[in-house]
N, C-alpha and C positions, 0 to 999 in steps of 0.2 A: 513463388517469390517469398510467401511467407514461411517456408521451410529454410528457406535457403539463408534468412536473415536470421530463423533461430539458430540452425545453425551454427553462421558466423556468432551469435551471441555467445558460445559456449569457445571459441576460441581464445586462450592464454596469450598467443603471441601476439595478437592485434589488439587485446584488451592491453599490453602491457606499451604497445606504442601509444595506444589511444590516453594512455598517463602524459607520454610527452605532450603530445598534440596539443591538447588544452581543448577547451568546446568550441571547435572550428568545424564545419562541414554541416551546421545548420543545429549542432547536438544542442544549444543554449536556448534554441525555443524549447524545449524538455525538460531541461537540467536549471535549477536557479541558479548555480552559479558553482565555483568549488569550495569557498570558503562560506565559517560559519558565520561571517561578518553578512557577506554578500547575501545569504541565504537567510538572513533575519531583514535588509532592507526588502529584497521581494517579499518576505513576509508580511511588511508593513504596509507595502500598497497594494498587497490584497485586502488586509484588513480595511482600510479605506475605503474598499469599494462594498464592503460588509460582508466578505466571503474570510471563513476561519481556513485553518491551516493544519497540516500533520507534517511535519521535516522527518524526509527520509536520507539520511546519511549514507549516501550509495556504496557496495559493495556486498560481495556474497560468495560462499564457497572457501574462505577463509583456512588456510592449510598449515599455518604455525601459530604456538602459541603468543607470542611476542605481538601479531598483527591482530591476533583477536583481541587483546589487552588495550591496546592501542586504538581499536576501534569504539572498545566501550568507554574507553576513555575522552575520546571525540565525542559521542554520545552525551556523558556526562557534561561539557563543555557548553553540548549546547540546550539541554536543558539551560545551565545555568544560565546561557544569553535571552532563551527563552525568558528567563523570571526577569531577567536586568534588563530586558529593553520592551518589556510590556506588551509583545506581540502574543495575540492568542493563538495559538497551536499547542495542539499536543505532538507525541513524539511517536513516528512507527520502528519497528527494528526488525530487521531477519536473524533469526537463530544463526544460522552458519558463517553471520559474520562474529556472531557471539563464542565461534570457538565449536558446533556444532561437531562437523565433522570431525573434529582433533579428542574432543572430551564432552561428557554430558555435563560431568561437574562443573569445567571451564564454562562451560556455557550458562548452566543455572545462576554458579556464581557471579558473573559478568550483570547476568539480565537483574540477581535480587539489588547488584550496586544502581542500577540505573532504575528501579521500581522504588528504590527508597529515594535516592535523588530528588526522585517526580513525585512523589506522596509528599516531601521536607516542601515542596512547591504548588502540593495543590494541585497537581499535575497527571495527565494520562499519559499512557505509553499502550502501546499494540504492538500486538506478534505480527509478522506479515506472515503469509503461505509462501512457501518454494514450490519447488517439483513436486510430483507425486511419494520421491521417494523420501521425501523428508516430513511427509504429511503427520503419518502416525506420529513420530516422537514428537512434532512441534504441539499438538494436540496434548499428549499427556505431559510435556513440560509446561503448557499452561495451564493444564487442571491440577499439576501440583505448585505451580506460581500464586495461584487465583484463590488457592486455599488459605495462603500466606496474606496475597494483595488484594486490594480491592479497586486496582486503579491500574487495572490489566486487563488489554482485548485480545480478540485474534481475528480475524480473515480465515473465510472459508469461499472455495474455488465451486462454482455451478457445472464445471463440467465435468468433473471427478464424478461417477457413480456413488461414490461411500457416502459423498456430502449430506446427499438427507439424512443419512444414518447417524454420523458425528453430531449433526445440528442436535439431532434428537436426544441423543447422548450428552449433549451440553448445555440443556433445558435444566438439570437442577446447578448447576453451578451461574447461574442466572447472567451469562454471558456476554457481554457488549458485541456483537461481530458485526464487522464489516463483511457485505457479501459483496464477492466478485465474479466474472465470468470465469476469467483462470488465463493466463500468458502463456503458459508452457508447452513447451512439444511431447503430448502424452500421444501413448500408444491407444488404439481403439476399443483396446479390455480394458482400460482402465478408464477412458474418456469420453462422452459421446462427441462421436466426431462431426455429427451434423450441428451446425449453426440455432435449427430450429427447436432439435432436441433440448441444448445447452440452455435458449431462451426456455423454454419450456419450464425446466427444475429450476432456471433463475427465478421465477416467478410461483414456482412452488418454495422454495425457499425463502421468501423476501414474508410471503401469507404467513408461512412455518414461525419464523421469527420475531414478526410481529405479532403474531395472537399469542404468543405464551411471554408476552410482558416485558421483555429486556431490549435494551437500545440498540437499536439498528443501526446501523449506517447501509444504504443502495450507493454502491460505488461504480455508475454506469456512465455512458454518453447516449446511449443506445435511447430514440425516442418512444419507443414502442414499449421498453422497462419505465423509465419517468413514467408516461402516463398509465400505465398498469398500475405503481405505485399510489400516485396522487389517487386515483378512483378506489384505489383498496382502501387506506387511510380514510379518506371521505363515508366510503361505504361502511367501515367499521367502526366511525369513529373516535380514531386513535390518534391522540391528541398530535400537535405538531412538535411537542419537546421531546417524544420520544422517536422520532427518528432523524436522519437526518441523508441530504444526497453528498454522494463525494464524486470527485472529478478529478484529470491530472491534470498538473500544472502545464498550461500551455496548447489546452485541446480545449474547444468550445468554448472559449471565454466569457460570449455572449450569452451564452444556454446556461453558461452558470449564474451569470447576473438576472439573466429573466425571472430565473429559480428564487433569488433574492426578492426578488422585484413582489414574485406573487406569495412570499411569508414564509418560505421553506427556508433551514440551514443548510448552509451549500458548505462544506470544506475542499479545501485544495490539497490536495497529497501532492505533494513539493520536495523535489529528488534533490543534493545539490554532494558534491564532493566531487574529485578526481575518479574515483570507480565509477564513471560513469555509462563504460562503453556495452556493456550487458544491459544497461536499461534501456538504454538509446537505442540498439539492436530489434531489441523487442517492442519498442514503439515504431520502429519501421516495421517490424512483421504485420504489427494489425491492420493497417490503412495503407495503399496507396498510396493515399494523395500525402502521406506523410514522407515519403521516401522525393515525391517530385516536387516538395518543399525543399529537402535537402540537395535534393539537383541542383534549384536553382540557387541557393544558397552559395555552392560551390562554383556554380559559373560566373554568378555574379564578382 
């Protein structure tokens, strides 16, 4: 099943019906909404509940220059709704919406408009990770962004073999990363294909990251990474403003309010735009019980 919905995730012809569609078939428990409007009032009543926010402007794999422009441009937008309507979030972005696969330059230039933007505001902004095969160049366009910025992260994937390697690699550039498990349908030379292994480096990586000083983020649901976390921090202790848990919009809402509850930063990574149907895809590939939400979503 979860082959089968990645996939479908990488299909054009269904991503481009799923534009008409609108978020029907259960995809709006995922997705905050399409517009930037929309996607700043969910913003807000997370904030209420004391969980911060990252707006991810969905779309990716971007194949003219015209739609990368226009993406960054969306981008820009909503920074600025970000600073106009007082919600706290920073902002994530994927390179190959940035124009990646078309140009590197398009791309650099795109990312330096939306890193000054969010610096004129006080503001963060993060790289997200793709596929494996866009890993290396997102890597070195951030260590030549970072050189520039100081208000620039990136995401690194636990089930890529390279990952300890890059992490270690990005210990002098004193790094913000989000660590994640990783979404994608990698091949077995590139990824450990077992569950336990993946846990395994996640938790070799999360030690890695936190002992050489720069801010974390564990971006898990997984209960077995949380409490490895909390007892590492505890055990080392490393103060609570230096990391923090992330979570997706719409998964454990509960587990992330506990998280609140017991003094931890919790943020939400909050997808919201029309490109929606690749993210959605790949939220059904990881769970089950996500796919028979959407069932009944549909029969209802």
């Amino acid at each position: 099943m979860k082959n089968f919905f990645l996939f479908l995730s990488k299909n054009r012809t269904l991503n481009r019906a799923a534009k008409k569609w609108g978020l029907r078939f259960g995809a709006n428990r995922f997705v905050a909404g399409e517009s930037i409007d929309e996607a700043m009032a969910k913003g807000k009543e997370l904030n209420d509940l004391g969980l911060l926010c990252t707006f991810d402007h969905l779309g990716e794999f971007v194949k003219d220059e015209p739609e990368a422009i226009d993406a960054a441009e969306f981008n820009l937008r909503t920074l600025d709704a970000i600073h106009r309507t007082g919600v706290k979030s920073t902002l994530s972005v994927k390179l190959t919406q940035m124009g990646l696969d078309i140009s590197r330059e398009l791309c650099i230039a795109n990312m330096r408009n939306i890193l000054k933007r969010a610096k004129q505001y006080d503001n963060f902004v993060r790289i997200d990770m793709e596929d494996s095969a866009h890993c290396a160049v997102t890597i070195e366009i951030f260590k030549e962004l970072r050189r520039e910025f100081d208000n620039v992260g990136l995401v690194l994937q636990a089930y890529l073999y390279r990952t300890e390697q890059d992490l270690r690699d990005l210990i002098p550039y004193r790094a913000n990363l989000r660590l994640v498990k990783g979404a994608y349908k990698e091949p077995p030379d590139i990824a450990f294909p077992d569950k336990k292994d993946v846990d395994a480096n996640f938790k070799k990586l999360i030690a890695l990251s936190l002992e050489q000083g720069a801010y974390t983020a564990v971006a898990t649901h997984d209960d077995q990474i949380l409490q490895f976390t909390k007892n590492f921090v505890k055990e080392k202790g490393i103060p609570l403003d230096r990391f923090e848990f992330q979570m997706l919009y719409g998964i454990r809402t509960q587990s992330q309010l506990q998280l609140v509850k017991e003094g931890y930063t919790v943020r939400v990574y909050v997808p919201y735009g029309n490109d929606w149907y690749g993210y959605f895809m790949r939220r059904l590939a990881e769970r089950p019980a996500n796919v028979a939400f959407v069932l009944k979503g549909m029969f209802r």
